[in-house]
C-alpha positions in Angstrom: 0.0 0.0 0.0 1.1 3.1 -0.4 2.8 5.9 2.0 1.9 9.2 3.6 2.9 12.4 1.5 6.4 12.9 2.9 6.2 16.5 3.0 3.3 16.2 5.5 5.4 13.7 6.9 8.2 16.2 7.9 6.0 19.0 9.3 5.4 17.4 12.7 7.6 14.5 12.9 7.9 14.0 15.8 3.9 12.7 15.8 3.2 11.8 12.5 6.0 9.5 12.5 3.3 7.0 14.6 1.6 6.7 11.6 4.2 5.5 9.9 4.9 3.3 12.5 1.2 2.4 12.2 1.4 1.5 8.5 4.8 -0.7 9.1 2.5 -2.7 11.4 -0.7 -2.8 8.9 1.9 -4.5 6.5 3.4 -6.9 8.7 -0.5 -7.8 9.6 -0.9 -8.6 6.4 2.0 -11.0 6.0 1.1 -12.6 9.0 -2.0 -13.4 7.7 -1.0 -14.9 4.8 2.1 -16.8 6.5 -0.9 -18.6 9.0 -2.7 -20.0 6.0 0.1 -20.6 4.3 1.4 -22.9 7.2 -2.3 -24.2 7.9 -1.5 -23.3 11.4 -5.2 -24.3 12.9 -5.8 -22.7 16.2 -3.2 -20.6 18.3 -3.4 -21.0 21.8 -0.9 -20.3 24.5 -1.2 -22.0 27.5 -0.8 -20.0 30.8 -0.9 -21.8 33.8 -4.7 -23.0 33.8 -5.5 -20.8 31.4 -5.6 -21.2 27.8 -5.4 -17.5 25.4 -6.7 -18.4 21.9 -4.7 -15.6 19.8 -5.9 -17.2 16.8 -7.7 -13.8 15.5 -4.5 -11.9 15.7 -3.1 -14.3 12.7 -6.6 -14.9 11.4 -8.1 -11.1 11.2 -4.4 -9.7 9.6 -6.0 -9.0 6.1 -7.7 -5.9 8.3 -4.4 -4.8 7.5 -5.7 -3.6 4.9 -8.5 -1.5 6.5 -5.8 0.6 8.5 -4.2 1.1 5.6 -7.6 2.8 4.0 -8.0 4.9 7.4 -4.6 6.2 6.7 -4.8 7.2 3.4 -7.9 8.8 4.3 -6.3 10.5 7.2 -2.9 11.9 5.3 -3.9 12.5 2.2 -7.2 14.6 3.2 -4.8 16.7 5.7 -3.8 19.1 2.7 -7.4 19.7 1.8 -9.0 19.8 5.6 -5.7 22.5 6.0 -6.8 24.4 2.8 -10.8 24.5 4.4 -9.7 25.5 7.7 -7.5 28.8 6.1 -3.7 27.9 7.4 -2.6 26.9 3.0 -3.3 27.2 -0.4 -5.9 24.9 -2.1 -4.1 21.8 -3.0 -3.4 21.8 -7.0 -4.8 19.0 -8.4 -2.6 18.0 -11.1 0.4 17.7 -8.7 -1.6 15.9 -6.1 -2.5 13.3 -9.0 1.0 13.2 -10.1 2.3 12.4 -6.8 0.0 9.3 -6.4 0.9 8.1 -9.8 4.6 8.4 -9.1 4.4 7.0 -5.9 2.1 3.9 -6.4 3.3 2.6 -10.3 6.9 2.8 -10.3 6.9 0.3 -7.4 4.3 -1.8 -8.9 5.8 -1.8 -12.8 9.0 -3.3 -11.9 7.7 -5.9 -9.4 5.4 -7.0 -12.7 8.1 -7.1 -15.2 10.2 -9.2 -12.6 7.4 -11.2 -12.1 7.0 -11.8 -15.7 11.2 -12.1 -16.7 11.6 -14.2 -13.8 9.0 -16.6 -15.4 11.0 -16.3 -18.6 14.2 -17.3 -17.1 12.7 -20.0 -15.6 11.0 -21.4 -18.0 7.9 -21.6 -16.7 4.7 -20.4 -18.4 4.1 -16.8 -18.0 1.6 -15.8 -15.5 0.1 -13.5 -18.2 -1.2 -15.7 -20.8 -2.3 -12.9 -23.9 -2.6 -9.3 -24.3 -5.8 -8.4 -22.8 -4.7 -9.9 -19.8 -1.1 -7.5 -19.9 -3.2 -4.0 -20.7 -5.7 -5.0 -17.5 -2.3 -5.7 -15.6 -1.1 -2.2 -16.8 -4.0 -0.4 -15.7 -4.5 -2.6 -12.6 -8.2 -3.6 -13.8 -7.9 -6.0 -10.7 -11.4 -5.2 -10.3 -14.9 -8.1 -11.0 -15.2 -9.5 -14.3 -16.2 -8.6 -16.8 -13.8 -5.6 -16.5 -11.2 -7.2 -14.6 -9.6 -10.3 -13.7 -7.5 -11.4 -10.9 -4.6 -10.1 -10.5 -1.3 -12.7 -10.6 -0.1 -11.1 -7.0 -2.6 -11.8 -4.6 -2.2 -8.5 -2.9 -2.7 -6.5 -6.3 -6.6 -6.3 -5.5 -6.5 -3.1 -3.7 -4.8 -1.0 -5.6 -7.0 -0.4 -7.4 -9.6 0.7 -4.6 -6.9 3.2 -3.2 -6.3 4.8 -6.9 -10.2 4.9 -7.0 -10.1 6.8 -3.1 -7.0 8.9 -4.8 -9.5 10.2 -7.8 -12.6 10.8 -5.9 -11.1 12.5 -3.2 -10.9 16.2 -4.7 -14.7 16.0 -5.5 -15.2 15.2 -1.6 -13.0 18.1 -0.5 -15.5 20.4 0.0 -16.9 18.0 2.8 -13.6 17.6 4.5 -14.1 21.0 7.0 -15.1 20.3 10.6 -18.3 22.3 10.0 -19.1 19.5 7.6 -18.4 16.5 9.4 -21.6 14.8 9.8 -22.6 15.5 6.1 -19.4 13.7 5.2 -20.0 10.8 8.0 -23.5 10.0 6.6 -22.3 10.1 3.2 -19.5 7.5 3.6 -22.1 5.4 5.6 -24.8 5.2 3.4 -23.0 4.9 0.0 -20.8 2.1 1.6 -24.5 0.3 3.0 -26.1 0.7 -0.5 -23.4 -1.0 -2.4 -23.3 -4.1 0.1 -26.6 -4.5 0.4 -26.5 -4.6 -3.8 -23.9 -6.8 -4.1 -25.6 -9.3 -2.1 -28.9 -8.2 -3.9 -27.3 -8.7 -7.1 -23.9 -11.3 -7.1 -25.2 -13.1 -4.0 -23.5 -13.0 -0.6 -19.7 -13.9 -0.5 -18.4 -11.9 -3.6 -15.0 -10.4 -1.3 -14.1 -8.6 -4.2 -17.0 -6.8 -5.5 -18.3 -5.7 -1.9 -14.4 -4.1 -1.1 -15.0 -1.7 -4.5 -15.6 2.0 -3.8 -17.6 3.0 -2.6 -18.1 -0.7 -0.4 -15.0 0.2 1.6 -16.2 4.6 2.0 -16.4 3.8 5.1 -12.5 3.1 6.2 -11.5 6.3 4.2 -14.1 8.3 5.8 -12.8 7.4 9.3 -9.6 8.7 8.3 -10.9 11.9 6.4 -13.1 12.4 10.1 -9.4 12.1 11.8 -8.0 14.1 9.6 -10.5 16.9 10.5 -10.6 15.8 14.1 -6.5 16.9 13.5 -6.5 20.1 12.2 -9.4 21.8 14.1 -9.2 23.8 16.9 -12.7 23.0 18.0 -14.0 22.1 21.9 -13.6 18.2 20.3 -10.0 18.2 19.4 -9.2 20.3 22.4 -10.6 17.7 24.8 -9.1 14.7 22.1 -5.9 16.5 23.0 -6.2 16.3 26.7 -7.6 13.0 26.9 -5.7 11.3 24.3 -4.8 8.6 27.2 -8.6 7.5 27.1 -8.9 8.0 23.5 -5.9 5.5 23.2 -7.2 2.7 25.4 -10.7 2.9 23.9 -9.0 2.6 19.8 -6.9 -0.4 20.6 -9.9 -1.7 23.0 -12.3 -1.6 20.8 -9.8 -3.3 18.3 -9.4 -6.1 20.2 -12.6 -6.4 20.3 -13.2 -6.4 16.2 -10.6 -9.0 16.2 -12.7 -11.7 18.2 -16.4 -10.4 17.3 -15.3 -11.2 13.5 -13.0 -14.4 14.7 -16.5 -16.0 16.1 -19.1 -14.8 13.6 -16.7 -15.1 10.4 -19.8 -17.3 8.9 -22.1 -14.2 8.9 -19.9 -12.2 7.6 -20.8 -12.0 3.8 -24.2 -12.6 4.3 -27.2 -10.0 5.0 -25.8 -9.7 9.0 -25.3 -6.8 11.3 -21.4 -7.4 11.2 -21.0 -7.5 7.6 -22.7 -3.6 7.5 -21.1 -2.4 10.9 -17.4 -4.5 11.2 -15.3 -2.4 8.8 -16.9 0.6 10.4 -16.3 0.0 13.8 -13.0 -1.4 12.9 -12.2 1.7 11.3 -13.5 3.7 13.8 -10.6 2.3 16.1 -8.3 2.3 14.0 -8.8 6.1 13.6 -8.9 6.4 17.8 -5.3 5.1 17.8 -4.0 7.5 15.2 -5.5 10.5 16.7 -4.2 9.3 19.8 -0.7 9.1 18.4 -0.6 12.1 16.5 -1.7 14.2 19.7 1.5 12.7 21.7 0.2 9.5 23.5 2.9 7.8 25.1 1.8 4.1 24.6 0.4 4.5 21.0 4.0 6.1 20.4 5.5 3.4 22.2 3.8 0.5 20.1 4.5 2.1 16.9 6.5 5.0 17.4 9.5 2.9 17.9 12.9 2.7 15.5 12.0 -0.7 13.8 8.0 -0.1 13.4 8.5 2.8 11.5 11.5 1.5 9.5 9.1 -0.7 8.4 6.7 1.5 7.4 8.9 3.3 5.6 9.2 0.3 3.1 5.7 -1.1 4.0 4.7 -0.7 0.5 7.1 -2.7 -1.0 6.6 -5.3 1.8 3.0 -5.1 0.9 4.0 -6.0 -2.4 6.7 -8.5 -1.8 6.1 -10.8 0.7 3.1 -12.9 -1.3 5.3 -14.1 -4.2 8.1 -14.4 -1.4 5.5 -16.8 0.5 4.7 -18.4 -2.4 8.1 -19.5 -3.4 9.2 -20.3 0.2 6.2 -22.6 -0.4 6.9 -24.4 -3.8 10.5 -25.4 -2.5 9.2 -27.2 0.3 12.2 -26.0 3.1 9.1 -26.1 5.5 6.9 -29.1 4.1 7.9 -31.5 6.6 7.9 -29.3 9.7 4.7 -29.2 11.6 4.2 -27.2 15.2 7.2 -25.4 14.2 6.5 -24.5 10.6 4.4 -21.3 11.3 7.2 -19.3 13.2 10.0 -20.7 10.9 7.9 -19.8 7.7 6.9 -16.3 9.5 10.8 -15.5 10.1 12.0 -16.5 7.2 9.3 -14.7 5.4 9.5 -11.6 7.2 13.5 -11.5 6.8 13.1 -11.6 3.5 10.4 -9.2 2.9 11.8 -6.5 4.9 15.3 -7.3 2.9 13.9 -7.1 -0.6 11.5 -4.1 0.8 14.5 -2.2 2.0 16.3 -2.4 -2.1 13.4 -1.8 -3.9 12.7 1.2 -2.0 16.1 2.4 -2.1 16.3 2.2 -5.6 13.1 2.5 -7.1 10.4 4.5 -4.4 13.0 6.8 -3.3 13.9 8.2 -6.1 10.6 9.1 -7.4 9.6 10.4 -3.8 12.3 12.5 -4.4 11.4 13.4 -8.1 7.6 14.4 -7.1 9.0 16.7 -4.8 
């Protein structure tokens, strides 16, 4: 997924930088996820003296990943337009905001899809891209239901095009995005996102993932962010007390989280079918998701603790490319079989050796290929 805008980044630092932190974990999330069914794990349970702690949902519910990364590109890339409401800058200029997503998202994305495909070639194995209608909707990332799209041959690939979709509609919404606003915008994101849902089960049945993720099916998880991002930048009686209780606000967001993780853990069944927690789940979800970066951003100690630490937000720097890198990793780790014959111990083994190399091949690509176009959009 992709990053904050870096200049935003380096105005407050020293609080932003949770976020990043925040994003390095949504990615790792994600990994984990995919390592646990990878390694066909079954339950995770620790036992503590009598006591036996199922933390199945933590390696279970890591796709919602994803959904904190839809809060956070909600929340940073709405600042410049909530700042621009609110008086304190210009109003954003459109082109160079649309040239900064393009050169931060497809540089990245290009390359891992031509070494996708030469790899294939060297191999000599059949390319993953079997004609040329399949390459142009690979190009434009049409990763999106037939019979526009197709499935994309990186797993991960499926939500690009949902943020690029976020990236566009954004400047129509940024009249909204001012505190005075807020519960226009709120209602807005909530209904649209309930409409489509309750039409994709209405008219593709329950179950289609894909279809009921699409804009504006996932409105909700930007929203949250865009409402932090106002919650931010106003100087209103809400942020003020935000401010001073941040220490509440912090234990509510991850509480609240932890409770998302087991509520969906126990009702996964319902989720895709006509069911309060498949209209309310990404909501809530996002809802905490958006506590704990509010919290972070005004100063909390414990939020800035979890993921305001060195190693957090080195991986956030180069989530993006861990985001894109760590599914064909997995899925080569696999075909060799090194891990085949383990069994208790093949989940941590295949999630160490996975994340090693993840975070490795993260840390080249962006060196050489999202740096320097950071750079170049600045």
């Amino acid at each position: 997924m992709t990053s904050p805008e870096n200049n935003v980044f380096t105005e407050d630092k020293s609080h932003l930088r949770v976020l990043t932190g925040l994003r390095g974990w949504a990615a790792l999330w994600v990994l984990i996820f995919h390592v646990y069914e990878t390694s066909q794990h079954g339950l995770v349970v620790f036992h503590v003296g009598k006591w036996n702690i199922d933390l199945t949902p933590f390696f279970s519910s890591g796709w919602s990943g994803v959904q904190i990364f839809f809060v956070l590109s909600g929340f940073l890339l709405s600042l410049p337009f909530v700042q621009w409401q609110a008086g304190t800058r210009e109003r954003p200029n459109l082109g160079r905001y649309l040239f900064r997503r393009v050169a931060r998202v497809l540089p990245a994305y290009y390359v891992q899809l031509a070494i996708l495909l030469g790899g294939a070639y060297l191999l000599g194995q059949a390319s993953p891209i079997a004609n040329v209608e399949s390459l142009l909707r690979h190009l434009f990332m049409l990763f999106v239901p037939p019979p526009v799209g197709m499935d994309p041959i990186n797993t991960v690939w499926w939500t690009l095009p949902i943020e690029f979709m976020f990236y566009l509609t954004l400047p129509f919404l940024a009249g909204l995005i001012n505190p005075k606003r807020w519960l226009l915008l709120l209602i807005l994101m909530l209904t649209s996102m309930w409409l489509w849902r309750a039409g994709t089960i209405i008219y593709t049945g329950p179950g289609n993932f894909l279809m009921s993720s699409q804009l504006p099916g996932s409105m909700d998880s930007f929203g949250m962010g865009m409402l932090g991002a106002m919650l931010h930048v106003s100087k209103n009686s809400v942020s003020v007390w935000l401010s001073r209780h941040h220490n509440l606000i912090a234990m509510a967001g991850l509480a609240i989280l932890l409770l998302c993780l087991y509520w969906l853990h126990y009702r996964w069944m319902d989720y895709w079918n006509h069911s309060l927690i498949f209209y309310t789940w990404t909501t809530v979800y996002s809802f905490a998701a958006m506590l704990v970066a509010i919290a972070g951003v005004k100063g909390n100690r414990l939020i800035g603790w979890l993921f305001g630490n060195s190693a957090i937000v080195f991986a956030g720097v180069v989530s993006y490319s861990i985001y894109l890198w760590h599914a064909p990793l997995l899925r080569w780790l696999s075909e060799i079989g090194l891990f085949s014959e383990l069994q208790d111990n093949r989940l941590p083994l295949l999630l160490l050796a996975t994340m090693a190399g993840a975070v490795s091949i993260a840390s080249v690509s962006y060196a050489l290929i999202e740096r320097p176009f950071i750079r170049m959009r600045r």
